[in-house]
N, C-alpha and C positions, 0 to 999 in steps of 0.2 A: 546618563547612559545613551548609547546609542539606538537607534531602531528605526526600520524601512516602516512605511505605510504605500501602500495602493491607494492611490486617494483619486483614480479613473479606472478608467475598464479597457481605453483605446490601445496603449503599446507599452513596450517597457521603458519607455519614461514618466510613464504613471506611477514608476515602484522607487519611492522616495527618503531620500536618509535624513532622520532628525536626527537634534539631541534635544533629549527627553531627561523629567526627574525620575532615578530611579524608584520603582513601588517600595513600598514600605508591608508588611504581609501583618496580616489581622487577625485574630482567635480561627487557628484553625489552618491555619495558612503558614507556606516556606516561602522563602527568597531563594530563588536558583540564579546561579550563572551560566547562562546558557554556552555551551564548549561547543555546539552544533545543531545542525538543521537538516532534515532531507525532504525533497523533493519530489511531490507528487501530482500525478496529471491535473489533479484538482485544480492545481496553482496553477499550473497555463492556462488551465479553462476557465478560471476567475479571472485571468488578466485579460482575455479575448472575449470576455462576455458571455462563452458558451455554457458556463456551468449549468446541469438543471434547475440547481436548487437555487433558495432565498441566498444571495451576499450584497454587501454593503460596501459601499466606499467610504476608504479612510481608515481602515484598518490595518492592524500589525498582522501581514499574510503568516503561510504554511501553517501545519497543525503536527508536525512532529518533530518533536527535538529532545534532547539530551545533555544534564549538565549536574553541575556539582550544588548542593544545597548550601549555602554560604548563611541563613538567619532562619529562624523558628520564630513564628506568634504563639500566644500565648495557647496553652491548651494541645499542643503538639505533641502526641505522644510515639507517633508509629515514625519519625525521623528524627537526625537532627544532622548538625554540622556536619559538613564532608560527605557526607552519603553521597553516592553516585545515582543518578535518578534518572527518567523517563518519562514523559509526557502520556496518559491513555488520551486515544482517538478524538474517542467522546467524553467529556469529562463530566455526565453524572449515570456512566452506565457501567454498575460496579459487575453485574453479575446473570444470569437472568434472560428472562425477554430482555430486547431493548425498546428502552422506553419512551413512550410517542413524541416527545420534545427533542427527542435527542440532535437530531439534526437542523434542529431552529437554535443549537445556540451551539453551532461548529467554530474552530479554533479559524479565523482567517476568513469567515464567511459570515459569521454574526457576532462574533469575538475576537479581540484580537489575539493574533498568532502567535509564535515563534520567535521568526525572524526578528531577535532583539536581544540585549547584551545579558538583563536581567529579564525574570519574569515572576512573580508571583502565584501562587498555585493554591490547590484545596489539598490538603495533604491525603485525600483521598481521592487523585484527581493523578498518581505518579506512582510507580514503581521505582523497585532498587534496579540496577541492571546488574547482567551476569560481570563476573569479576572477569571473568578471559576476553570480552569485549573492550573497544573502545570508544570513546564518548562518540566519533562517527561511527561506529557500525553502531553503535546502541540507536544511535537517531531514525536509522533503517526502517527497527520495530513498528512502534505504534501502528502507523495504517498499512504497511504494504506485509511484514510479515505475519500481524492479528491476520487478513484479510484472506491470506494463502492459507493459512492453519485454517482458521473457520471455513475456508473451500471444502481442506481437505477432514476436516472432520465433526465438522458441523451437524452433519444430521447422515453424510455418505459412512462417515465411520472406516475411510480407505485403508488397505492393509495388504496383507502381502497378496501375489497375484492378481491384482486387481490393477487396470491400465487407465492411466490419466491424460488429458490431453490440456496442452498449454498454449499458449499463442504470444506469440514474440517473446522480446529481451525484455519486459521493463523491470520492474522490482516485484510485483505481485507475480509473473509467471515465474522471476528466476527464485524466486522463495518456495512457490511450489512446487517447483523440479527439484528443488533441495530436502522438503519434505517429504517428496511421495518416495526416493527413494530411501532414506531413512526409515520409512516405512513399509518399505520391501517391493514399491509397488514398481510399475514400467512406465516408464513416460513414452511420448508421443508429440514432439513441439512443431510450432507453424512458424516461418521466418520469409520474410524476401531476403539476405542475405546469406551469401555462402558464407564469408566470413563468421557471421555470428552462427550459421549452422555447424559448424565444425566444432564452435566454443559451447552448445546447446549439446553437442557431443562428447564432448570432453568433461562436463559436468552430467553425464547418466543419459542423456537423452538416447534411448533405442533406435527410435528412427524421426527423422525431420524432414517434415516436408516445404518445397518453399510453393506459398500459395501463389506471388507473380508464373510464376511456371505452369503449376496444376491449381487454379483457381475452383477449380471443383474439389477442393482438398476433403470435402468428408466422405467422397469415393475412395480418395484414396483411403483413406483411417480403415475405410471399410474391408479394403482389399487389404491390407497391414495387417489385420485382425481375424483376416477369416470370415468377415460377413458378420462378426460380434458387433462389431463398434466396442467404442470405450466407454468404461463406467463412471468418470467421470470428467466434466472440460468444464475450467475455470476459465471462465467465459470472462473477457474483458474489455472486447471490440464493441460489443453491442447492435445497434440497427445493422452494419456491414457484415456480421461475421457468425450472425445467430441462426440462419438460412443454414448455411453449412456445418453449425455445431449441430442442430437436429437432425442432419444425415449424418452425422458421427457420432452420435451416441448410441448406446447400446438400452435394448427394452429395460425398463426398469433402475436406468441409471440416473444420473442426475447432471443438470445442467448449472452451475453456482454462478449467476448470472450479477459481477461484481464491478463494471469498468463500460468506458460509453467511449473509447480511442476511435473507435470509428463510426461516427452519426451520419452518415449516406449509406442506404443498404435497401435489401429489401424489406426489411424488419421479420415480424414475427408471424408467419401463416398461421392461423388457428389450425389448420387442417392435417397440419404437417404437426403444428406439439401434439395435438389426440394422436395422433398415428403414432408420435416416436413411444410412446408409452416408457415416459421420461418424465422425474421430477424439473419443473420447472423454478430455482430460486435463485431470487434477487435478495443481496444483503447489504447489511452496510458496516463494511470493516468488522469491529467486535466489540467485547466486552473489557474493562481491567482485569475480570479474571481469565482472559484468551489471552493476555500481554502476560501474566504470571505464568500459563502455560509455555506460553512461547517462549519466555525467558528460560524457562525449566529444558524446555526443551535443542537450546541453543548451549547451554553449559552442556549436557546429559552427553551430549551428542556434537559436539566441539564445531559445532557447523558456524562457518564464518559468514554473515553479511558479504554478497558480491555488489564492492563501489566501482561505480566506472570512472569518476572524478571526484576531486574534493579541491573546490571553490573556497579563498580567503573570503571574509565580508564583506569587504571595499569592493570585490567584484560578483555580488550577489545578481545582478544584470545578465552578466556571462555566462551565471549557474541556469539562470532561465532561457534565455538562448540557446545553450545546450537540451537541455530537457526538449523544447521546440522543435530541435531539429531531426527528434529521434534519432540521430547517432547512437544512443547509450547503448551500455549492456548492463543492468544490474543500476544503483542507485545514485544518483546526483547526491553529495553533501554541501553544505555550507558550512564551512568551520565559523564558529564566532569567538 
């Protein structure tokens, strides 16, 4: 089979095509073909060295993908042949808290990834996907739409009348402008482009501000809203853009602090979270059963995955190159 590894951190000629023996899957364990792969900031930040966290070199990058189950090991009872399947985030965090390892043994960062032709699984380690999806939008799922759900309903419990606020195009805001208003609520999104502010428009967003213009954007929320603020911003700029989400939040609302796209800022005034009289949380993606709601919730409610491109394998380079350049709107795939 085929498969990329990252075997450096310096550019994208560090992201390297083998051919590999395909795995062979053990008591417990499926053999998938992987049909696709999508793209998340993670993966630029592993290749440029910024990630926060522990990753290693030499491994099969990305952590979400989607494919057909082609072999069963022994002992497999909840799959078999043909099923259409999904990758969870974290692969031993079924339910629950999540649990203090989970992030020391990430797909792409101390595991290998994805990006590869077959892969091997824990058969508790995958979902079915929704049948009106397809193998790219199924790939969507795992981190960026668990990540918008768990935003929105994590512990905020959002619903109708209630105002959320989003920040840019990438795959976690446009999944939660897709949810909030499924759940009745008003969005609120940040963009430096008119272009994508019209498309931020055309998909629910109430009103859009572009922060190049009013860089004081949580004034503005504030004046949008009446002096409320909004009750909840999926916060995903981080150290740049968190200054301003606590003047746009509203007393008693919550800040789902999930994404680090902009590390220069001023970071976090202590002064300024006691005053907003705001949940402060940091998460990380979700559980398998936040992927079984969200699959529930993606058939219930015909809500389509927005791709902005979908990249052949041969040109998996190109797929990261794009993602880099923030162009997107919605999610980079890799078909495999």
């Amino acid at each position: 089979m085929k498969s990329y590894r990252l075997v450096d951190f310096r550019s994208l000629d560090d992201l390297q095509l083998y051919e590999e023996n395909t795995p062979q899957p053990q008591r417990g364990e499926v053999l998938i073909r992987v049909r696709a792969v999508s793209l998340n900031y993670r993966d630029i930040a592993m290749l440029g060295n910024t990630y926060p966290l522990s990753h290693r070199k030499g491994l099969v990058p990305t952590s979400d993908g989607a494919g057909e189950v082609v072999e069963v090991g022994p002992d497999v009872e909840d799959f078999k042949t043909g099923d259409r399947v999904a990758g969870i985030f974290h692969a031993r965090w079924f339910g629950g808290r999540m649990p203090i390892y989970s992030n020391q043994r990430g797909y792409g960062s101390e595991n290998d990834g994805w990006l590869c032709e077959f892969k091997v699984v824990s058969q508790e380690a995958i979902v079915r996907i929704p049948d009106n999806l397809s193998f790219e939008e199924a790939a969507t799922l795992p981190c960026a739409a668990v990540t918008a759900w768990n935003a929105l309903c994590g512990t905020s419990q959002i619903r109708a009348g209630h105002r959320v606020l989003i920040q840019g195009t990438g795959g976690v805001s446009i999944f939660a402008l897709q949810f909030a208003k499924v759940l009745g609520a008003s969005v609120i999104a940040t963009t430096s482009s008119v272009a994508k502010a019209e498309r931020l428009r055309q998909f629910g967003a109430s009103e859009v501000i572009n922060y190049k213009e009013e860089p004081q954007w949580g004034k503005r929320v504030r004046e949008l809203t009446h002096g409320k603020g909004v009750d909840l911003i999926v916060e995903v700029g981080g150290p740049g853009t968190i200054a301003e989400s606590l003047r746009a939040i509203a007393p008693g609302g919550e800040i789902a602090s999930i994404g680090f796209l902009s590390a220069q800022g001023e970071g976090i005034d202590f002064f300024a979270l006691f005053g907003s009289l705001a949940t402060f949380r940091p998460f990380s993606v979700g559980s398998r059963e936040t992927l079984e709601d969200v699959c529930a919730v993606m058939t219930m409610s015909n809500i389509k995955p927005v791709i902005d491109r979908i990249f052949e394998f041969n040109d998996a380079k190109a797929a990261y190159a794009h993602l880099g350049s923030g162009s997107h709107f919605g999610k980079i795939i890799i078909r495999c």
